[in-house]
C-alpha positions in Angstrom: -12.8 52.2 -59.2 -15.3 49.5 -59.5 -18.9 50.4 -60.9 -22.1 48.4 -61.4 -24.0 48.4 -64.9 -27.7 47.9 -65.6 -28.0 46.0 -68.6 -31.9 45.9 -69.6 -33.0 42.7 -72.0 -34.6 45.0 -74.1 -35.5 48.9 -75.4 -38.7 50.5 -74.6 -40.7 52.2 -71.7 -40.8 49.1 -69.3 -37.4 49.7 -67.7 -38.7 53.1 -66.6 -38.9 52.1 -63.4 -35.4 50.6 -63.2 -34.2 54.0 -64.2 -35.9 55.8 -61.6 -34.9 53.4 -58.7 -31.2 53.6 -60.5 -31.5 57.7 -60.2 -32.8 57.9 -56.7 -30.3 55.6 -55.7 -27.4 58.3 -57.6 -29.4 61.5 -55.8 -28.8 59.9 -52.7 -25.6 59.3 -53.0 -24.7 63.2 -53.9 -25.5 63.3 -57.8 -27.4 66.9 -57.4 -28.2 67.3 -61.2 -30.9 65.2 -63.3 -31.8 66.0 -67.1 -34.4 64.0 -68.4 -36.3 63.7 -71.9 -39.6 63.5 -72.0 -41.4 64.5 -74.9 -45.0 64.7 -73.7 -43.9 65.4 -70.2 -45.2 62.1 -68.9 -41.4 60.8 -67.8 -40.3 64.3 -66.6 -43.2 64.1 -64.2 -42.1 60.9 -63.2 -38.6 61.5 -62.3 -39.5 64.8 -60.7 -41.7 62.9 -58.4 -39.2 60.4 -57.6 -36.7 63.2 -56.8 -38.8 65.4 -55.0 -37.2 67.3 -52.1 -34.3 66.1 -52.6 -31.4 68.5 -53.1 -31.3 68.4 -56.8 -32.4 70.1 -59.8 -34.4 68.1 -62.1 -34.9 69.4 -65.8 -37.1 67.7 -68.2 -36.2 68.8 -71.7 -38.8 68.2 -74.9 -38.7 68.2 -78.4 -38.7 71.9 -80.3 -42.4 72.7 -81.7 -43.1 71.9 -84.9 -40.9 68.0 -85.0 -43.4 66.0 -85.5 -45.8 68.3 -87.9 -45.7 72.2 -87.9 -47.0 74.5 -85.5 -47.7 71.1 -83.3 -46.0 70.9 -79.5 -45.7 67.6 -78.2 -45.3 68.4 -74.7 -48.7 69.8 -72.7 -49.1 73.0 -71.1 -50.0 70.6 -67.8 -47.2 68.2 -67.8 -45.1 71.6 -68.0 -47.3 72.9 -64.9 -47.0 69.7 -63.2 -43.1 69.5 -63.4 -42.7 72.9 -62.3 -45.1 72.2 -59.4 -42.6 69.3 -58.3 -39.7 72.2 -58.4 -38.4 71.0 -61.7 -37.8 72.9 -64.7 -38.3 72.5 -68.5 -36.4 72.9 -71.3 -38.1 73.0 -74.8 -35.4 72.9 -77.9 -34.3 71.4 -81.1 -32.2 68.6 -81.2 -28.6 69.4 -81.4 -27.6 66.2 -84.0 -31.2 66.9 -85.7 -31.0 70.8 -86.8 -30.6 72.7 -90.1 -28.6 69.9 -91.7 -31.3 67.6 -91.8 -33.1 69.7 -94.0 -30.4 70.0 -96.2 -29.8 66.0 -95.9 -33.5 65.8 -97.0 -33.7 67.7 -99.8 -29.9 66.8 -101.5 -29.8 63.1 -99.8 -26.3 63.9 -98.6 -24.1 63.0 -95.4 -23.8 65.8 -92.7 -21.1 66.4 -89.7 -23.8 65.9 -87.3 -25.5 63.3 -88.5 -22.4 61.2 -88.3 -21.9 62.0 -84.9 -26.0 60.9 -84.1 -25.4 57.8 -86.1 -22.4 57.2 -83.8 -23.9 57.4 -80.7 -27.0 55.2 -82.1 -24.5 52.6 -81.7 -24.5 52.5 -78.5 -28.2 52.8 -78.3 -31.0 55.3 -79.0 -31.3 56.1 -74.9 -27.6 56.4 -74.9 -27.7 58.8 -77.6 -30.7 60.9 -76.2 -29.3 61.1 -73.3 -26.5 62.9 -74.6 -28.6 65.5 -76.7 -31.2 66.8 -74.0 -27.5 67.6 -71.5 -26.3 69.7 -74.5 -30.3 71.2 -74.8 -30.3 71.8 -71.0 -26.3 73.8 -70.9 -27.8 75.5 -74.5 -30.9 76.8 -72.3 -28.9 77.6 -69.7 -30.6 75.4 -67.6 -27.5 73.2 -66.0 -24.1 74.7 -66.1 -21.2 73.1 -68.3 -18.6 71.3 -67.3 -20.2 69.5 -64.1 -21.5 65.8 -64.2 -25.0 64.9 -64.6 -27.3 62.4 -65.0 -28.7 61.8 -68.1 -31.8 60.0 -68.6 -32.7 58.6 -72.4 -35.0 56.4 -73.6 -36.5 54.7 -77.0 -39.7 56.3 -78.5 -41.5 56.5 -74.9 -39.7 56.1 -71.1 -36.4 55.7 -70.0 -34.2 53.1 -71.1 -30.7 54.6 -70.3 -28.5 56.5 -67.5 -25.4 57.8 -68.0 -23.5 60.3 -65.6 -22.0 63.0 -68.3 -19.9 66.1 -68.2 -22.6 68.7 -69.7 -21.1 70.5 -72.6 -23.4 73.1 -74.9 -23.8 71.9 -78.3 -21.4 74.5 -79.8 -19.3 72.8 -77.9 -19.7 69.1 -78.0 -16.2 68.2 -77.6 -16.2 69.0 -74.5 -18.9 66.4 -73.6 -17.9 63.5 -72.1 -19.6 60.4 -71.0 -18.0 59.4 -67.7 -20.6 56.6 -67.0 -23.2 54.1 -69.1 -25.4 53.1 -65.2 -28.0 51.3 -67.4 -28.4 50.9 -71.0 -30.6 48.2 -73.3 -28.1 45.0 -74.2 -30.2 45.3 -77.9 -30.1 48.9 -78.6 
């Protein structure tokens, strides 16, 4: 098997548009699952528009309320209405790698399990590593089922950035998650 990889010059929100080309291109050829993060809901809008009416489910997952400061949710009741308009859904969740033990790595400055395993897949870039958190948000919600391949979309602070074609696994059991294919991915992070 011989497969193409995107490699962008750079992180950040400009390659977007790559990505979306890249995932049309994959939901034409038969990939029939997209999960996309988006915290405010501005890149989950734009993938489900590029997917529209197209024989795939699109869900756009965002960070849990309260990440940034309590009580405060990132993602707005329209770009949720918006998404759903365009037949997608939306997951809202915490992170699987960011959970209780960060409060305990906080507080007592230690080294957790799960942290290792974020700082791991940092390595291969922070849209690489996203990408793999909202699949294990989206089988945790019960949004896409486990053990079928997906495309993952990741990004750095804003857009997309990364695409990866993953077998979903739920966080309780990442194991099981594989990453089958890196499509596109920054060269510096």
């Amino acid at each position: 098997m011989k497969k193409e990889t995107v490699y962008f010059d750079r992180t950040g929100p400009e390659n977007t548009k790559a990505c979306i080309e890249i995932v049309q291109r994959l939901v034409n050829e038969g990939c029939r699952c997209l999960v996309v993060a988006s915290t405010t809901g501005e890149t989950g809008v734009r993938f489900a528009r590029a997917v529209r009416g197209k024989d795939a489910t699109v869900v756009s997952v965002a960070l849990s309320s309260g990440f940034r400061e309590p009580g405060r949710q990132l993602l707005s009741d329209e770009k949720r209405a918006e998404i759903e308009s365009l037949g997608g859904k939306v997951c809202v969740g915490s992170i699987p790698t960011h959970g209780l033990e960060a409060a305990f790595q906080e507080k007592y400055q230690g080294v957790y399990p799960t942290q290792v395993i974020a700082e791991t897949l940092w390595r291969f870039g922070q849209g690489v590593k996203v990408a793999c958190e909202v699949v294990m948000m989206a089988c945790d919600a019960g949004l896409i089922p486990e053990g079928e391949e997906v495309l993952a979309v990741g990004g750095t602070m804003r857009g997309a950035d990364a695409v990866l074609i993953v077998k979903g696994a739920a966080s309780k059991r990442f194991l099981d998650l594989k990453v089958l294919e890196i499509v596109a991915k920054p060269r510096d992070g």
